[in-house]
C-alpha positions in Angstrom: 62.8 278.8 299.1 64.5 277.6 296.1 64.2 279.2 292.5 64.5 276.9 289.7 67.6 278.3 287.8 68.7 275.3 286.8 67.8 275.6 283.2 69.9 272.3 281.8 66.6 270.4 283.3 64.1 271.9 281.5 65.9 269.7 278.6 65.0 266.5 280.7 61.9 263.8 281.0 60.3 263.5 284.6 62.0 260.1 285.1 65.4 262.0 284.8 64.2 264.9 287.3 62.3 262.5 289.7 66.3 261.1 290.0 68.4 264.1 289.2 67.0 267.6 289.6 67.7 269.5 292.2 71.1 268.3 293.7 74.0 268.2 291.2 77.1 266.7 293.6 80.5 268.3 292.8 83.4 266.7 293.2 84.3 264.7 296.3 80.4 265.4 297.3 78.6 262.7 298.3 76.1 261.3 295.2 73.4 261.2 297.5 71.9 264.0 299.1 73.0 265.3 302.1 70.8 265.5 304.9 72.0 269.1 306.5 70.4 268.9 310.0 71.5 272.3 311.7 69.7 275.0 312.3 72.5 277.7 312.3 75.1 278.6 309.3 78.3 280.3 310.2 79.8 283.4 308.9 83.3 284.7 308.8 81.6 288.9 309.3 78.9 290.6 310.4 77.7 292.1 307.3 77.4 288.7 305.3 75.0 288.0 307.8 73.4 291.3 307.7 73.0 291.3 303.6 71.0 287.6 304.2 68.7 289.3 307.1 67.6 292.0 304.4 67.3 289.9 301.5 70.3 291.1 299.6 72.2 287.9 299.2 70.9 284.2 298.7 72.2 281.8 301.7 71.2 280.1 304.7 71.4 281.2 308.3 68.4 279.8 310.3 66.6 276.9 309.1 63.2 278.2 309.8 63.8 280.0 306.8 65.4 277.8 304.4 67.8 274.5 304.7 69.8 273.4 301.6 68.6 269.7 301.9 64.9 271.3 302.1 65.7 273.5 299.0 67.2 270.9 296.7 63.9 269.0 296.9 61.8 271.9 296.6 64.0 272.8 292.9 63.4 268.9 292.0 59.2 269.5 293.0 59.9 272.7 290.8 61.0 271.6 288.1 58.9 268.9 287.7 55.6 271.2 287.6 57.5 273.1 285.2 58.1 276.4 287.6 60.3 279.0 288.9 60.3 279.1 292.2 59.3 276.4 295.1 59.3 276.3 298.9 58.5 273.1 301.0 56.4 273.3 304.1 55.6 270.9 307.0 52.5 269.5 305.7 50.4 270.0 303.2 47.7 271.7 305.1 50.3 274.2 305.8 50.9 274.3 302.0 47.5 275.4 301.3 47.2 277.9 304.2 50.2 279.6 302.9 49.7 279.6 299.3 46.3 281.4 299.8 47.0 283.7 302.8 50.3 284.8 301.4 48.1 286.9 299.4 45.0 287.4 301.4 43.8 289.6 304.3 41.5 290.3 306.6 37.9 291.0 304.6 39.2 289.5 301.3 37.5 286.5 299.7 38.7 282.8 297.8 36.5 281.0 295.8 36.6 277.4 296.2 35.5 274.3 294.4 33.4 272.8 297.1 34.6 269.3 296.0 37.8 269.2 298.2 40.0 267.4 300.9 37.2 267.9 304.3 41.0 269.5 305.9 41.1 272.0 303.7 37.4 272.6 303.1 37.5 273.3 307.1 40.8 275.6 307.3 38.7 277.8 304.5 35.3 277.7 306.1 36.0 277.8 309.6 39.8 278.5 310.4 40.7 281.5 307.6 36.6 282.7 308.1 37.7 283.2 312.2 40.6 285.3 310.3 38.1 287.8 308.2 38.8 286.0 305.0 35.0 285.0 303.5 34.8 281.8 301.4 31.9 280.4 298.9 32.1 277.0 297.8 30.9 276.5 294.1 30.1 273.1 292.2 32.9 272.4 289.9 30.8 271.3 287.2 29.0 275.0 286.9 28.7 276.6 283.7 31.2 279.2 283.6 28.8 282.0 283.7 27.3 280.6 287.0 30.7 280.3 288.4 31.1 284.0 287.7 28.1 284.9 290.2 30.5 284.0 293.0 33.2 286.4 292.1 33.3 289.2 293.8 35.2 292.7 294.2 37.2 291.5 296.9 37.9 288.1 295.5 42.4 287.2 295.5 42.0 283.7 294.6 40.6 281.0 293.3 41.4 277.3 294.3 40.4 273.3 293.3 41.7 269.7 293.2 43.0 268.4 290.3 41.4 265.4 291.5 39.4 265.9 294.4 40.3 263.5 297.9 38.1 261.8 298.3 35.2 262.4 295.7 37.6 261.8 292.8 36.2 264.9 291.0 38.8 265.8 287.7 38.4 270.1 287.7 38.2 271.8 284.8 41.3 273.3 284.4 40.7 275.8 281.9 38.0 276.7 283.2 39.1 277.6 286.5 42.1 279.6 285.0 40.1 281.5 282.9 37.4 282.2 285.5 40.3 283.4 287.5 42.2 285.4 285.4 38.9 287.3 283.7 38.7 288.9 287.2 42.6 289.2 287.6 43.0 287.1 290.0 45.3 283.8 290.2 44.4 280.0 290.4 45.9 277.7 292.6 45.6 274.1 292.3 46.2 271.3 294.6 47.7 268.9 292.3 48.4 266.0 295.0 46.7 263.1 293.8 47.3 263.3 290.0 51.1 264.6 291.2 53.3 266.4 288.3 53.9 262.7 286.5 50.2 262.8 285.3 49.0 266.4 285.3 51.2 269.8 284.5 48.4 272.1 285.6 51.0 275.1 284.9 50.1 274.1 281.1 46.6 274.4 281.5 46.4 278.2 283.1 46.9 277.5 287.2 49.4 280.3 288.4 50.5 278.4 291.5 50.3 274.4 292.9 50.3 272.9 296.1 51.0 269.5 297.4 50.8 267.3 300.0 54.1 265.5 299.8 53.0 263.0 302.1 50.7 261.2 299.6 52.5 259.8 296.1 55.3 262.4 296.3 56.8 260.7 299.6 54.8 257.0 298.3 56.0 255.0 302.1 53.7 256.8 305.0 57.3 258.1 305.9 56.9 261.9 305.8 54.4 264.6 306.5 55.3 267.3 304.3 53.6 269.7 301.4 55.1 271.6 298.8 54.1 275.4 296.9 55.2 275.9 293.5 54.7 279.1 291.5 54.6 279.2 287.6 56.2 282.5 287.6 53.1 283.8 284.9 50.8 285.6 287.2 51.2 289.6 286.3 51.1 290.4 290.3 52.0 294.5 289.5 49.0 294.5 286.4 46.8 293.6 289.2 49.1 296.2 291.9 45.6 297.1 294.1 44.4 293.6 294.9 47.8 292.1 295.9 49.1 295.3 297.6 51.5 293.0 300.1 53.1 292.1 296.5 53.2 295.4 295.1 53.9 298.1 297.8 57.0 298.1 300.3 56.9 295.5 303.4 58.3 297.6 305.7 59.5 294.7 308.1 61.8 294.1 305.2 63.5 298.0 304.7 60.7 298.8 302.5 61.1 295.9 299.8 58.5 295.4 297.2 58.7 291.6 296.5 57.5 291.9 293.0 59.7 294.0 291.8 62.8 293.2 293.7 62.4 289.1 293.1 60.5 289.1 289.8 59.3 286.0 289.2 60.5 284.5 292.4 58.6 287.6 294.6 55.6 284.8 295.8 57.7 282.2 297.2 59.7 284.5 298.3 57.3 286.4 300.0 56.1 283.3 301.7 58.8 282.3 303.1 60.4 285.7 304.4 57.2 286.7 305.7 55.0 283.5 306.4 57.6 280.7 307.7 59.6 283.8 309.8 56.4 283.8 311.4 54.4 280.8 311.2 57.3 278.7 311.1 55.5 275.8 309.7 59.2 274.2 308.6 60.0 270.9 306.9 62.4 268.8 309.1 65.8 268.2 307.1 65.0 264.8 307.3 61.8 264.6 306.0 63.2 266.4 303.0 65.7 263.2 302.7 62.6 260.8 303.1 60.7 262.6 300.2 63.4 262.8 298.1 64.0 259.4 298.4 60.3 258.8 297.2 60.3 261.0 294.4 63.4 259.2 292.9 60.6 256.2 292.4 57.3 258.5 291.7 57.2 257.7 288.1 57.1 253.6 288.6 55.0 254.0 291.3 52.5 256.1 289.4 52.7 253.8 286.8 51.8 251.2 289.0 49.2 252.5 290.7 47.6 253.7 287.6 47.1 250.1 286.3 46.1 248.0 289.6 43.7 250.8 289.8 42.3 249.9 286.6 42.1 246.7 286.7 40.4 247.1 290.2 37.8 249.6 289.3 36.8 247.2 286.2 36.3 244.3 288.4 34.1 246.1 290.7 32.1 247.8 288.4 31.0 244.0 287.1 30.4 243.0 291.2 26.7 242.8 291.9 27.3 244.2 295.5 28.5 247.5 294.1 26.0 250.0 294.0 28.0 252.6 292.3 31.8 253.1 291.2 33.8 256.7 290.6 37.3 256.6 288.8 38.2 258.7 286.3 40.3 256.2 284.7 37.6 254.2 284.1 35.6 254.5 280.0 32.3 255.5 281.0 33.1 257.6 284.2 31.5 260.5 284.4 35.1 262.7 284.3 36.5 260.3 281.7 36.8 262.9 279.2 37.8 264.9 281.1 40.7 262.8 282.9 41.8 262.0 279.0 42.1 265.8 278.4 44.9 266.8 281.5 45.7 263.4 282.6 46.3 261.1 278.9 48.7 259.1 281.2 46.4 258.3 284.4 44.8 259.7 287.0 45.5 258.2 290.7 45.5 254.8 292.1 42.5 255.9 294.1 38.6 254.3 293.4 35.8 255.3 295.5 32.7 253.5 295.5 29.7 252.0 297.3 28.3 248.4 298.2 24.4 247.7 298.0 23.6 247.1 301.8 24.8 250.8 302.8 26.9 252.2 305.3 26.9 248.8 307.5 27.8 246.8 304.7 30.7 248.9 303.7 31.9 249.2 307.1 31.7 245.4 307.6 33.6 245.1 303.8 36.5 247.0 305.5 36.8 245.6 308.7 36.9 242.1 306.9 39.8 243.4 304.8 43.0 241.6 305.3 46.0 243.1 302.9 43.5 246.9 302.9 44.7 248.6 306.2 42.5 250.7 307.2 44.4 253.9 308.2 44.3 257.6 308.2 46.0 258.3 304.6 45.9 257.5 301.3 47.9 257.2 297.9 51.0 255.0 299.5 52.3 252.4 298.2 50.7 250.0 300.3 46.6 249.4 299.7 44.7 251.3 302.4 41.0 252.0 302.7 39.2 254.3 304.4 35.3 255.8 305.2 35.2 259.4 305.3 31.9 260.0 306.0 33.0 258.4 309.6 36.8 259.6 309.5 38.2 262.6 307.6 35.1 264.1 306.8 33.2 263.5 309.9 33.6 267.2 311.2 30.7 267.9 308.0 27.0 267.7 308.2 25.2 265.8 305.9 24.6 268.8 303.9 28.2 269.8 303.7 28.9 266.1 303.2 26.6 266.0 299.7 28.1 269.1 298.6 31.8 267.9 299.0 30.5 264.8 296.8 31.0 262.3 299.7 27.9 259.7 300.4 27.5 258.0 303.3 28.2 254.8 301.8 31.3 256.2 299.8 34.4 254.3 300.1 37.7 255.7 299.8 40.0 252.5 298.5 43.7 253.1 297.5 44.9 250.6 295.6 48.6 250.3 296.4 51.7 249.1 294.0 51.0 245.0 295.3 50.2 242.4 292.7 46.6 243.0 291.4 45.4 239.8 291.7 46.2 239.7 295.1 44.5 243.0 296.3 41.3 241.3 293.8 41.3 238.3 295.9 41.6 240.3 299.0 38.3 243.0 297.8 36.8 239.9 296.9 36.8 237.9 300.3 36.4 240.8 302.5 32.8 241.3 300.4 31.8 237.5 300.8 31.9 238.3 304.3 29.8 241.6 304.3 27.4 240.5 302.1 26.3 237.2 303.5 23.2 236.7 304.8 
């Protein structure tokens, strides 16, 4: 866990964080992060290792817990959403489970946007539901007052996309905060795909973010990893009876209350003395290095992707085999408006659409790719493509399919940080091929 004390880069653009924050080398230090890869710390007494064990003193001692090449990227994460406290995890599945079950329990209830990664929408409907915590999936686009109907009593949380994988759906920030925090309950926003370059969703009302630092945070298909940051503005003790494992005394602590004791910090730090003690879900040292290296490049590469997206999305919105194109970035797009409100730099350098001809055809368009890979992942720097009605969301019915926003023909296409006119050339050849008669 790392709080973000470092106020001198709060004063400094996201270019200058991407680089500097986080890791500020004394001395004779080396200018590059280190990449600490033990899992012990030594300590001249007893008690100074005591005082760490019950929370009295900041400091290493088992890196289950917390590693200082772990920690300086979570502060540079931190401080790029604009928050106080941040902890990195293994992946970002593991970034979602925590951030929602550091505050849930058995016969508690989320509500979720229903247009989400098909992971995540499974860990909520199938793997937390086998735990006692209850889930309802609502349409993003409700009216407020229809979103309402889904809160209930026993609702802790509620949680969206800022752009939804793979649907490209742009949430309603506002929205979602206020629906959240009418019923005193906080919002947490996956914030992967725009990343904190293009959307601050801690300015818009979400309490806490999560990422999967795999994606454009680690840009190479070097690292699995995720990422929690908390703003530090949810009143936890103003809402004392719903979040009572932030408010009362955890007794496998000495009786500490986390929200009083750690203020602002008392979430992350929750989740990692309680959650990654016993889930031990723990970033490897050096995939901290690897996505620390990526995130010294994240605002170029955003940039980048932003505009081959673009200019890919426009060309096939004139192709006659496209039956339908989604990007946000796009004038005319349905979340255009939308995108222009949260995201006035870009969205993603992801377009999803589908090909007249159907589910063959597209599958024939990628198999006929040749710079496209197709692959398990998206948002890298390379262009990959991907179907996942067959792949990531196979494990959903039809039904669940629709109301996740993924068609059977959809097509998930990242457009990667190549020359345009290439990846063009390449879209372009690969549908000659499917669509010839």
């Amino acid at each position: 866990m790392q709080q973000c004390t470092d106020r001198r880069m709060n004063n400094f653009k996201d270019a200058t964080n991407c680089l500097h924050a986080g890791y500020e080398p004394k001395k004779g230090e080396p200018r590059m992060l280190p990449i600490i890869q033990s899992t012990t710390f030594k300590y001249d007494d007893s008690d100074q290792m005591g005082r760490l064990f019950d929370l009295e003193e900041d400091g290493y001692f088992y890196s289950r817990l917390a590693n200082p090449t772990a920690d300086a990227v979570a502060a540079k994460i931190c401080a790029l959403e604009g928050g106080v406290a941040a902890m990195l995890t293994s992946s970002g599945q593991a970034a979602n489970f925590f951030a929602m079950f550091n505050i849930c329990n058995a016969g508690d209830h989320i509500v979720s946007a229903a247009t989400i990664y098909g992971g995540t929408s499974n860990l909520l409907t199938v793997t937390m539901k086998k735990m006692g915590i209850d889930v309802t999936l609502v349409d993003p686009d409700a009216s407020y007052e229809e979103l309402c109907k889904a809160m209930r009593p026993n609702t802790k949380l509620v949680f969206g996309e800022t752009i939804s994988n793979p649907s490209l759906v742009v949430l309603d920030i506002e929205k979602f905060a206020k629906l959240a925090h009418d019923h005193g309950v906080p919002l947490i926003v996956d914030n992967t795909f725009a990343t904190p370059i293009n959307c601050k969703p801690f300015q818009f009302g979400a309490d806490i973010v999560t990422h999967s630092t795999t994606k454009y945070m680690d840009g190479h298909a070097a690292q699995v990893g995720g990422a929690i940051v908390d703003s530090g503005n949810f009143d936890w003790m103003a809402h004392g009876d719903k979040f009572p494992g932030m408010t009362t005394p955890d007794e496998s602590y000495h009786g500490i209350v986390y929200a009083e004791k750690f203020g602002k910090a008392g979430y992350i730090t929750k989740a990692t003395a309680q959650l990654m003690r016993d889930l031990g879900s723990t970033p490897a040292p050096m995939n901290a290095f690897l996505l620390n290296m990526g995130l010294e490049s994240l605002p170029l590469r955003m940039a980048a992707h932003c505009s081959n997206a673009l200019k890919v999305a426009q060309y096939l919105k004139n192709n006659e085999h496209v039956a339908w194109i989604s990007y946000p970035g796009l004038e005319g797009d349905k979340y255009y408006e939308t995108a222009q409100k949260y995201m006035p730099k870009g969205t993603c350098g992801v377009v999803v659409f589908g090909l007249k001809g159907g589910r063959e055809t597209c599958i024939k368009f990628m198999d006929n790719l040749k710079l496209g890979s197709i692959v398990t992942h998206v948002a890298d720097a390379k262009t990959c493509v991907l179907h996942p009605a067959s792949h990531t969301h196979r494990q959903l019915n039809d039904e669940q399919l629709v109301e996740a926003g993924v068609s059977p023909d959809l097509i998930r296409f990242s457009v990667g940080i190549e020359d345009a006119g290439d990846i063009i050339a390449d879209i372009e050849q690969a549908l000659a091929i499917a669509t010839a008669e």
